[in-house]
N, C-alpha and C positions, 0 to 999 in steps of 0.2 A: 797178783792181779790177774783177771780174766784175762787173756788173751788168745787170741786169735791161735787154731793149731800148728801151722808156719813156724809162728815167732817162738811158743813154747817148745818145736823138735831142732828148733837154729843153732844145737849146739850147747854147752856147757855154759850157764848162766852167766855174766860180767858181775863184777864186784859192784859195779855202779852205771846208771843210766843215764844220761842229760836230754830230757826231752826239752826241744826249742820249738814254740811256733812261730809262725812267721805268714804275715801276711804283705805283699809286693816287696818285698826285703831281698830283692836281685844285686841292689847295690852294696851290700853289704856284710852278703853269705861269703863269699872267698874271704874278707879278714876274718870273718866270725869263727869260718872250719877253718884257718891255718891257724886262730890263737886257741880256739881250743884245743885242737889237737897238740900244740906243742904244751898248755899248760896239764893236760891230760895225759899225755906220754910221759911226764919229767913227775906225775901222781907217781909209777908203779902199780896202780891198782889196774885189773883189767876192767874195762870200759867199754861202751856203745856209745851212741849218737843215733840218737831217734829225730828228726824234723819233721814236724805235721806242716804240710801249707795248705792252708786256709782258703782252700779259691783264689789262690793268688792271680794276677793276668797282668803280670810285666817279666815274663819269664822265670822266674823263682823257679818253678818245679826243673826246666831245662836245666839251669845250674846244677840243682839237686841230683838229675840221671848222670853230668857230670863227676859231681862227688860222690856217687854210689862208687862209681866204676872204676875210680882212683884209689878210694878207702874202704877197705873190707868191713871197718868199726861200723861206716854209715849206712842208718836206714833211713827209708823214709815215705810219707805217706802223704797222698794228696785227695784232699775233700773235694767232692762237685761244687760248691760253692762255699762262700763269706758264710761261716757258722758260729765266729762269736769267740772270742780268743778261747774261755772256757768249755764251749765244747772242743773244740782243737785241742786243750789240753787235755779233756778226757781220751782223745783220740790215742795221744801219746802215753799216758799215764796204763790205758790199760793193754796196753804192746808194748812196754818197758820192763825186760827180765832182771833191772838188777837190783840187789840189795837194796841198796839204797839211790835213790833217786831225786836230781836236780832239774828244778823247772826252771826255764828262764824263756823271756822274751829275746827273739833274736834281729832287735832292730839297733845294737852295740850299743843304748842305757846301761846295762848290766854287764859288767868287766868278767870273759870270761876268765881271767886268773884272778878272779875270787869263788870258785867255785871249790877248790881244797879248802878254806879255810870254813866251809858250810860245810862238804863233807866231814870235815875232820871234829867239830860241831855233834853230828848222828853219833860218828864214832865212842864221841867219847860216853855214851849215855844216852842222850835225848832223843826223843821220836820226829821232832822237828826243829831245822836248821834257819830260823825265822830271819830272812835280809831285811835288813834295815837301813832305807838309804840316809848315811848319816851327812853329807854334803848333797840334799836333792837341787836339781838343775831346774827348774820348771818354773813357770810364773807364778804369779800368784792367783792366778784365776785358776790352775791347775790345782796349788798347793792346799788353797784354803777351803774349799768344796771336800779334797781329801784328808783335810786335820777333820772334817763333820762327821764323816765316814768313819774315819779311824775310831773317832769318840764313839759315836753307837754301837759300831760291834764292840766296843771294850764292853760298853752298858751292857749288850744284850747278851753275848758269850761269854762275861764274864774271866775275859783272860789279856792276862795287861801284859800287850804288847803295843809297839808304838805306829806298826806301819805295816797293816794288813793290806794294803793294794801293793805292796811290793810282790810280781812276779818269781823273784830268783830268791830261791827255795831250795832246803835239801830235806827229804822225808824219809822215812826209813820204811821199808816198803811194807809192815804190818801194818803201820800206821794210815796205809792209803787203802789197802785192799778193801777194809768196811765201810770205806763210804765212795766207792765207784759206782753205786747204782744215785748215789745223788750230784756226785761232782758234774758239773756239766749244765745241770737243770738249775742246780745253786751257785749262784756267781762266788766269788771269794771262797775259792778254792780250799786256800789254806785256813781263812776263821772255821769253816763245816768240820776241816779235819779237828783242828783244836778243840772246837766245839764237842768231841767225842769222847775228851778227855788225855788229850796227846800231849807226853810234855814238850817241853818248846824251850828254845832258850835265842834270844836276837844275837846277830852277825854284823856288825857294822861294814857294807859293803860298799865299793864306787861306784857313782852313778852318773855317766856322763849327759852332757843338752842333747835331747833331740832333734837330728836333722827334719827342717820341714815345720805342720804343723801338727797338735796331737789327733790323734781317733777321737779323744773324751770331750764332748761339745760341751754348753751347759745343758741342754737339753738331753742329752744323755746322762751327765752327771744325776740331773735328776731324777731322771727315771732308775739310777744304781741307787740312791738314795731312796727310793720307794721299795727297790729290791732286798736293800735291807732288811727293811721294815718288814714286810712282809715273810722273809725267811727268816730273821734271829729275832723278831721282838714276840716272844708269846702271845700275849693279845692283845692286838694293839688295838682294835674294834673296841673290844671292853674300856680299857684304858681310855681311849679317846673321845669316846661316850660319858664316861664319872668326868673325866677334867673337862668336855663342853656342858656338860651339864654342870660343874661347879662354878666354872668361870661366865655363866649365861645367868645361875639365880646370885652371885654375888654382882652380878654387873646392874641386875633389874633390883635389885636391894640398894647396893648405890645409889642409881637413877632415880629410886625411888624418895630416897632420904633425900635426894638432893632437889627434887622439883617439891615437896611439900616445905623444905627450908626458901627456896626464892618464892614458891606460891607466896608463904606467908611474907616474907622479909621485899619481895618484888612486885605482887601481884600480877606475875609474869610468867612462864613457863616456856623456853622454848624448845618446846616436845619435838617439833619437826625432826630440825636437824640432830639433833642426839638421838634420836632413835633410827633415823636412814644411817646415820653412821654404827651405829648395834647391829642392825640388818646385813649391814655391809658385810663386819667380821662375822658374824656368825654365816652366810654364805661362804666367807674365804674359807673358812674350817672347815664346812659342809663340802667343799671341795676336795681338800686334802683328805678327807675321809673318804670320798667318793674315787677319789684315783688310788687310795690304797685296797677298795673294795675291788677295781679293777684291775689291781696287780695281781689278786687271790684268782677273781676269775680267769685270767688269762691262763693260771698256772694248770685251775682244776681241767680246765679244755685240753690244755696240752697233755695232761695227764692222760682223761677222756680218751683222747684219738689215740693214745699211743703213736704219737710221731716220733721216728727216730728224732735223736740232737743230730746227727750230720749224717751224712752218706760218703761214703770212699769211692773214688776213682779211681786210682792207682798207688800201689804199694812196691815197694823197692826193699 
């Protein structure tokens, strides 16, 4: 992976890398680095610890100059602001020297002693260590917005796995290097890599409740659902153009057969309201096609300006 010239002369590569980000996660970073550290020590493998924090502003990074200065393994790196969990992981992803490399969220969801049994996962063969959380903890307003999710990137990349918003992850570091100029900009990190052709095999890993409430509003969720759309579905314009235009002439075919049956059988027609109601749906669709025109713009612009994804403030 590209990285930074620092972190490429830092010494003889680690076997393995754990990039964690973390955003206000002060309360949580001392169990995080004493359980990884002891399930990472009792690995044998040589190892790093990379922490991206995100703009944090409940002390996070101070912990962090903390554990720099205790643990020789720990790096870590702090953005000028809130940039988005996936830009934060590209931040770590591409300042991570090792082999093989484990993503996780560091808000204690994801059990740092499941991270051997993903590595050992790369080891055996595969280019990707796909977690699966097989007892997830969340409501159902979390869960069921993420079964919709899950189901489209199956449709649209084509690779049947059951739980692509799962963060903790192990990759095998060929497998990431070709697509560091898109991670970041493309949310679901790991569908883009798969999507390139990576094998993959699922980890059934533990996933405990989150303290507090989630980041994922619905208003968010949706707009991740628009983001799909717009990076894995080929053309969804076209697509959605043939099926309003099929479901708008079988709908006036209907309407049509059915007001010259009551004309004759009723001498009646009530055009009004079945047609304000046609009006209706065909605006809501003219909608969702107008906010997925707007996810394309958004991207071309960002393209356009050439905006960095995040800026760094300080490296450890």
């Amino acid at each position: 992976m590209s990285a930074p010239a620092s972190a490429a002369e830092a010494g003889p590569r680690p076997e393995l890398s754990v990039v964690v980000t973390l955003y206000d996660e002060v309360g949580t970073l001392d169990e995080l680095q004493q359980r990884l550290t002891a399930t990472l020590g009792a690995s044998g493998r040589t190892y790093e610890i990379l922490y991206v924090d995100d703009g944090s502003t409940d002390g996070t990074f101070a912990a962090l100059e903390r554990i720099h200065a205790d643990d020789a393994h720990v790096r870590a790196v702090r953005l000028k602001r809130n940039s988005g969990q996936h830009p934060a992981m590209h931040a770590g992803l591409s300042r991570a020297r090792g082999g093989i490399v484990v993503t996780m969220d560091g808000d204690l969801q994801n059990q740092p002693e499941d991270v051997p049994a993903l590595v050992e996962a790369v080891e055996a063969g595969y280019d990707v260590a796909s977690g699966r959380r097989a007892s997830r903890r969340d409501s159902w307003g979390r869960t069921l917005p993420s079964r919709l999710i899950n189901g489209m990137l199956r449709r649209f990349t084509g690779v049947d796995i059951s739980d692509f918003g799962c963060a903790f992850n192990a990759y095998r570091r060929e497998a990431v290097e070709p697509m560091l100029g898109a991670i970041g900009r493309q949310k679901f990190t790991k569908a883009l890599v798969l999507s390139g052709g990576a094998s993959v095999v699922e980890v059934d890993i533990g996933h405990a409740p989150r303290e507090g409430s989630s980041r994922y509003s619905p208003l968010r969720l949706t707009r991740l659902a628009l983001h799909v759309l717009a990076g894995f579905w080929p053309q969804p314009i076209q697509t959605a153009g043939v099926v309003l235009g099929l479901l708008c002439s079988l709908a006036s075919l209907a309407l049509g057969l059915y007001g010259v049956v009551y004309w004759i059988g009723e001498d009646d027609f009530p055009g009004p309201l079945l047609l304000g109601a046609l009006v209706v749906a065909v605006l809501g669709v003219q909608g969702f096609i107008l906010a997925l025109v707007g996810e394309y713009l958004g991207r071309i612009q960002r393209i356009v300006e050439h905006r960095p994804l995040y800026l760094v403030d300080r490296e450890l």
